[in-house]
C-alpha positions as CSV (number, residue, x, y, z in Angstrom):
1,X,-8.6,6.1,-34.2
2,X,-12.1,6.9,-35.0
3,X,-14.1,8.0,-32.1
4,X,-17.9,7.0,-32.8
5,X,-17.7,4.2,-30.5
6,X,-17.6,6.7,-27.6
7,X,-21.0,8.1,-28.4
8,X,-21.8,3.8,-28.3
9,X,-20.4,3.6,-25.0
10,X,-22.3,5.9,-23.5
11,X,-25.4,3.4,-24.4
12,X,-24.7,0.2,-24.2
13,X,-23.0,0.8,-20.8
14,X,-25.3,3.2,-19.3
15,X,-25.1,2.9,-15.6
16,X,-21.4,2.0,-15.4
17,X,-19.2,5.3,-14.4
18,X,-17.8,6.9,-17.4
19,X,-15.2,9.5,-18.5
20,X,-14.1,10.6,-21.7
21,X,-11.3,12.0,-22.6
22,X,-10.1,11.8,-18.8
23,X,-6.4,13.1,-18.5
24,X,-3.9,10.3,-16.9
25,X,-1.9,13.0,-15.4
26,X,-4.2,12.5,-12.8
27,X,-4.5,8.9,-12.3
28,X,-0.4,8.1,-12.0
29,X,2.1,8.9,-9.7
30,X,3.9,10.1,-11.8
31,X,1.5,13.0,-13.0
32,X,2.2,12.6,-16.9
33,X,0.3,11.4,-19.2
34,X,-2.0,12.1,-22.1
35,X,-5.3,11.8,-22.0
36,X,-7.2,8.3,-22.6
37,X,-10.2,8.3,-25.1
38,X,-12.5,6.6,-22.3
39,X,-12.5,5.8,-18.4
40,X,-14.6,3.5,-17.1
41,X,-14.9,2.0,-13.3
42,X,-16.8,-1.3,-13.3
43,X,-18.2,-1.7,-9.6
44,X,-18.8,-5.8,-10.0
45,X,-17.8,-8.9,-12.1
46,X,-21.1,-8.2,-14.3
47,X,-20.2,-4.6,-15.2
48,X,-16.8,-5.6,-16.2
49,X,-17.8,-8.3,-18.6
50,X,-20.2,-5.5,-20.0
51,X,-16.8,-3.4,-20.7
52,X,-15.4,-6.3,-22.0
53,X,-17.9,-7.8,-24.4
54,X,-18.4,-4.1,-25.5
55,X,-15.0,-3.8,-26.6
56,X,-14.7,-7.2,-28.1
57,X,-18.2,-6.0,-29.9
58,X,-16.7,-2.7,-31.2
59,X,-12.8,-3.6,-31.7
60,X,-12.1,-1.2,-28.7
61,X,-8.4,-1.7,-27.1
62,X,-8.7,-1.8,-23.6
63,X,-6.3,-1.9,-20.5
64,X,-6.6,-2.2,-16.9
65,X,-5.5,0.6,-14.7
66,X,-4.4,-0.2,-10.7
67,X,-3.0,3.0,-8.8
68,X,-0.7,3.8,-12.1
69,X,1.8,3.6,-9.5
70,X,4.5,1.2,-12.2
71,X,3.7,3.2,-15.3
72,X,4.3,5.8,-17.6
73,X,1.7,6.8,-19.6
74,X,3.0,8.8,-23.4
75,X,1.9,12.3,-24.0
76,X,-0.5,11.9,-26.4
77,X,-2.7,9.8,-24.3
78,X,-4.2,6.2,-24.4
79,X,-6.4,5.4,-27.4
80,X,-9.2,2.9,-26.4
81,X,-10.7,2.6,-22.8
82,X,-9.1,2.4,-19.7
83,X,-10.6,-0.1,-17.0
84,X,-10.6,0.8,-13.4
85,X,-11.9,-1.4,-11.2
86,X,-14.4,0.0,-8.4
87,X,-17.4,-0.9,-5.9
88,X,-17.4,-4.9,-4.8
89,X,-13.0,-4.7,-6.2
90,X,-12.7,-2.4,-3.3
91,X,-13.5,-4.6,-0.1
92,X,-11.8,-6.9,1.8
93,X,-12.9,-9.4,4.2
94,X,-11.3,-11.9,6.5
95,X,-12.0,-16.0,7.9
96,X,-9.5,-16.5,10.8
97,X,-6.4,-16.2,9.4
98,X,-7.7,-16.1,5.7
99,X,-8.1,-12.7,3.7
100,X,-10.1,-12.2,0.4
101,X,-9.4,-9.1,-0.6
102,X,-11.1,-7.2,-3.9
103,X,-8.0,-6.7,-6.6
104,X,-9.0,-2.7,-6.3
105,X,-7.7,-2.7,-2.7
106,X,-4.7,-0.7,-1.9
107,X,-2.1,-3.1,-1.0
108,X,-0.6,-0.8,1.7
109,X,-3.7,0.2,3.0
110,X,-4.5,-3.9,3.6
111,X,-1.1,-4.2,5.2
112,X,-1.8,-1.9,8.0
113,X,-5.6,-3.3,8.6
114,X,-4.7,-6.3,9.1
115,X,-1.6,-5.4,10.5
116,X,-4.3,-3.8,12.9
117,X,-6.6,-6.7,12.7
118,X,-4.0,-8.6,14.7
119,X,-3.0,-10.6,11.3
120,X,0.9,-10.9,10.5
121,X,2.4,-11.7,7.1
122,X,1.9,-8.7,4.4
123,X,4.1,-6.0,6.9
124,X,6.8,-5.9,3.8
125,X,3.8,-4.3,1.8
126,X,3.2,-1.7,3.8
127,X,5.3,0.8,1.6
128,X,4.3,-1.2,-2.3
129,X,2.3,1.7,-4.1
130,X,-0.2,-0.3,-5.7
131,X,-3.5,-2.5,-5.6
132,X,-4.1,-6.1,-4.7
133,X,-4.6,-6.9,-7.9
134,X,-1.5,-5.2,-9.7
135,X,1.0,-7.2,-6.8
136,X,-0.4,-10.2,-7.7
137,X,0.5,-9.4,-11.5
138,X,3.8,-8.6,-10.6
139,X,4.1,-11.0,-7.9
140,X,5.1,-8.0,-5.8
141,X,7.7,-7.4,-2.9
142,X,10.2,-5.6,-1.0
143,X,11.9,-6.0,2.5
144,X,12.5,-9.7,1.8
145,X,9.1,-10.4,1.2
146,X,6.7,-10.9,-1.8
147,X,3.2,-11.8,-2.5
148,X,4.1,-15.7,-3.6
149,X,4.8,-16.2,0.6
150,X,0.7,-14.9,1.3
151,X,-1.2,-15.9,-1.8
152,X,-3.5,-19.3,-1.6
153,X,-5.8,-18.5,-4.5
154,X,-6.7,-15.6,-7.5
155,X,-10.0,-15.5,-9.0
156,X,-9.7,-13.8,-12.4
157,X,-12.1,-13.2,-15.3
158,X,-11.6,-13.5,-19.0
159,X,-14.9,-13.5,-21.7
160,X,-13.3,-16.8,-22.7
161,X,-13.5,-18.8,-19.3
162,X,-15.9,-16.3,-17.2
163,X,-15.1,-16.4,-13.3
164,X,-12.1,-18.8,-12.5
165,X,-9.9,-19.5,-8.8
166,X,-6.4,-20.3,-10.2
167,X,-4.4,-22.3,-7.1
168,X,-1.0,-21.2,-6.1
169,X,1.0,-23.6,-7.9
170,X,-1.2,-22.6,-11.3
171,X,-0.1,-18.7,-11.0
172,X,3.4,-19.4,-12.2
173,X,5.0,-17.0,-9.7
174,X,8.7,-15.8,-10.3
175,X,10.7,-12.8,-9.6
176,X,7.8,-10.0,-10.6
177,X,5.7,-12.2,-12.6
178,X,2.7,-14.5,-12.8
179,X,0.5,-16.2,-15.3
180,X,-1.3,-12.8,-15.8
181,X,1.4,-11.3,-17.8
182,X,0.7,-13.3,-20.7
183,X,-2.4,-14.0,-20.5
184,X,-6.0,-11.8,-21.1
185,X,-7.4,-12.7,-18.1
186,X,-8.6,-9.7,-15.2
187,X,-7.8,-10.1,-11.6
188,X,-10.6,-9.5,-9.5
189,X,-10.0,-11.2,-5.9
190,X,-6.9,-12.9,-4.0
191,X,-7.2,-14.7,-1.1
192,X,-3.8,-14.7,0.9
193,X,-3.1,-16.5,4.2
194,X,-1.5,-14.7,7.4
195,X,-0.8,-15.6,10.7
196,X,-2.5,-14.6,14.2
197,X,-0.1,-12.3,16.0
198,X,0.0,-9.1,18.6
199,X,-1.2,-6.1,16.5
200,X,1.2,-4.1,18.5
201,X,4.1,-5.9,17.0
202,X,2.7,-6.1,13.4
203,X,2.0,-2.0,13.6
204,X,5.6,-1.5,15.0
205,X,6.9,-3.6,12.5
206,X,5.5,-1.3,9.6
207,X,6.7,1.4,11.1
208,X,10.3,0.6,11.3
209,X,9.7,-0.2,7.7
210,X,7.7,2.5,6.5
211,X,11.0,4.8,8.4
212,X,13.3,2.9,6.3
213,X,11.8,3.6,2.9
214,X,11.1,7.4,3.8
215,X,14.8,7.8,4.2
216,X,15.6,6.3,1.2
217,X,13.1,7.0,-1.6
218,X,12.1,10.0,-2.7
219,X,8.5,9.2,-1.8
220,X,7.9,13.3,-1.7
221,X,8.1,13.5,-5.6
222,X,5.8,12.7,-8.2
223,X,8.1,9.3,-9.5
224,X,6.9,5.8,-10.9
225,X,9.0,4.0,-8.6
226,X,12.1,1.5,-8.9
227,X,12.9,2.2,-12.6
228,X,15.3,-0.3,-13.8
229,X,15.2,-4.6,-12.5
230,X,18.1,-5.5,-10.5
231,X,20.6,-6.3,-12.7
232,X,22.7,-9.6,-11.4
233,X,25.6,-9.0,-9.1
234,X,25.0,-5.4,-9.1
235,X,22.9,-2.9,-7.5
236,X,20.9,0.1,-9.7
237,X,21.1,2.8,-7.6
238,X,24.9,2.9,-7.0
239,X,25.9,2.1,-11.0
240,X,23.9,5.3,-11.6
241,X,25.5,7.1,-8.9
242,X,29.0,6.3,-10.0
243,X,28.4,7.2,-13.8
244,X,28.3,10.8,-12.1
245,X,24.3,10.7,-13.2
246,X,22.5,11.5,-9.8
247,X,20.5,14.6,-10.2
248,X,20.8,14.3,-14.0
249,X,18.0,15.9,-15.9
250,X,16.4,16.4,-19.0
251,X,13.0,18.5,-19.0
252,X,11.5,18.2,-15.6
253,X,12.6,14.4,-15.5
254,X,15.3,13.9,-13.3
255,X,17.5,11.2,-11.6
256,X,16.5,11.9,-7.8
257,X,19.2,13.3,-5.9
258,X,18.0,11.4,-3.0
259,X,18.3,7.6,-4.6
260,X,19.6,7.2,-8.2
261,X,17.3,4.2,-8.9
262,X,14.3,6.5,-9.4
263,X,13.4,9.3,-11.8
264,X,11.3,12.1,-10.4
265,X,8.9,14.4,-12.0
266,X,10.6,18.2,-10.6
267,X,7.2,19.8,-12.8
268,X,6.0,19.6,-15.9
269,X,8.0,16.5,-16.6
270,X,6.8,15.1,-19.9
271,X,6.7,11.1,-21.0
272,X,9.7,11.9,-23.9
273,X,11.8,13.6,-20.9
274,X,11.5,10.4,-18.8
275,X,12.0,8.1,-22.0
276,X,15.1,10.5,-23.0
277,X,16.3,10.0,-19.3
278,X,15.9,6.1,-19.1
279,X,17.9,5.6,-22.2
280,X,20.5,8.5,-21.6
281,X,21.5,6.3,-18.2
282,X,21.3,3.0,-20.5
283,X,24.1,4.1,-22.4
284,X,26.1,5.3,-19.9
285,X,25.9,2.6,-17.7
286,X,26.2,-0.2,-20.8
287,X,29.5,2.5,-21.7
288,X,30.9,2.4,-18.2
289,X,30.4,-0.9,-16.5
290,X,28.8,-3.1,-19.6
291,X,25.6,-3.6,-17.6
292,X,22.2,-3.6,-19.6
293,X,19.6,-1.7,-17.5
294,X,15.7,-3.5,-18.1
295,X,13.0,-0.6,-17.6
296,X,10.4,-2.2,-15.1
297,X,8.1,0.6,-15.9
298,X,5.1,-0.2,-18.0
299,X,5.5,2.4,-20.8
300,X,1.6,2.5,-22.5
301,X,0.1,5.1,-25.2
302,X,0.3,6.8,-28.1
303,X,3.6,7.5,-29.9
């Protein structure tokens, strides 16, 4: 991909924060990654629709980029810019029992302030590794919750339609998916709705959580997560188990000893190890028990 437009980026959207070449080892969990061609952190809805209309303007790719906590980015990097959203996507504020939080905010982070705030109802997210706006995309959840029991309204913004609140019954919420998957439109606020309740209980509440998911996921390894969806009737990590693949490896991927459903980067894992790995336990598990395993990783870059 021809590379002139970077020299036009660094004009037409002087005063927005700007990397090139920026290596996305450092911006996933995982730690792989190539590196992507250019980074740039909008800190408000006007310096986004600058990155926007510049690469609509200049036939630039783009993609959005939460905490890269769902996503494996290939070893060759991401041609085309890479959005991630800062400043005004970073705050939160609350009206009684009504949050608006900026799609930048780190879900878990929210959980325990207004956990803290004396707020009940987004306890199950204590432990999600992601941003605001990235559960809403996936219509996130764990521990019996998910973000379709909190969510009122989502403000998003396309160059089509500008600044637009979608209702709840317009975000077409399912089982880790909303209207956002299939459409080019950019989170940029959710308002949720929680319920008044004794902080004491809300913070003890994480924290029998937050002890449950330490002793089961491999949290202290560089991982993307939950990799397969839940196959019906059956439960990922204990297929992988009894196909004798926990603590399989190839490269410096590897199925975590500690919980099957997760691959863990042991160091200097590369993106073709993980992708080898994913479709190395496909196979067996297809072979053994006839069960097709769906990737819920994001896979994104260059081949």
């Amino acid at each position: 991909m021809n590379t002139d437009w970077q020299e036009k980026a660094g004009i037409v959207l002087a005063g927005i924060k700007q990397y090139r070449d920026y290596p996305m080892s450092e911006l996933t969990t995982f730690k792989i990654g190539g590196p992507a061609d250019l980074l740039v952190e909008p800190a408000d809805v006007g310096q986004l629709a600058k990155v926007l209309e510049f690469c609509r303007d200049f036939s630039v790719p783009w993609m959005l980029l939460g905490l890269g906590s769902n996503l494996l980015v290939r070893d060759k990097g991401i041609r085309g810019v890479v959005i991630k959203l800062a400043g005004e996507f970073l705050t939160w504020e609350r009206d009684g029992g009504t949050v608006r939080a900026g799609a930048g905010v780190t879900l878990g982070d929210l959980s325990r302030e207004t956990a803290r705030a004396g707020l009940t109802g987004l306890e199950f997210a204590c432990g999600i590794p992601g941003t605001v706006g990235g559960a809403v995309y996936m219509n996130a959840g764990a521990y019996d919750g998910e973000m379709s029991q909190v969510l009122q309204r989502v403000q998003a913004y396309s160059l089509e339609h500008g600044l637009c609140w979608y209702s709840k019954d317009q975000l077409e919420l399912g089982y880790r998916k909303s209207r956002f998957q299939s459409r080019p439109e950019i989170i940029v606020r959710a308002e949720m709705s929680l319920t008044s309740a004794d902080p004491a209980a809300c913070l003890e509440k994480i924290a029998d959580l937050t002890f449950r998911r330490e002793s089961k996921q491999p949290l202290e390894m560089p991982s993307a997560g939950s990799v397969f969806r839940r196959p019906e009737g059956h439960y990922v990590g204990p297929l992988i188990e009894k196909a004798g693949l926990k603590g399989y490896s190839i490269g410096g991927a590897q199925v975590s000893p500690k919980h099957a459903g997760f691959i863990v980067n042991t160091g200097g894992a590369t993106a073709d190890n993980v992708l080898c790995l994913i479709a190395h336990i496909q196979r067996e598990i297809q072979s053994r028990f006839g069960v097709e395993l769906v990737p819920e990783i994001k896979v994104v870059g260059e081949e």
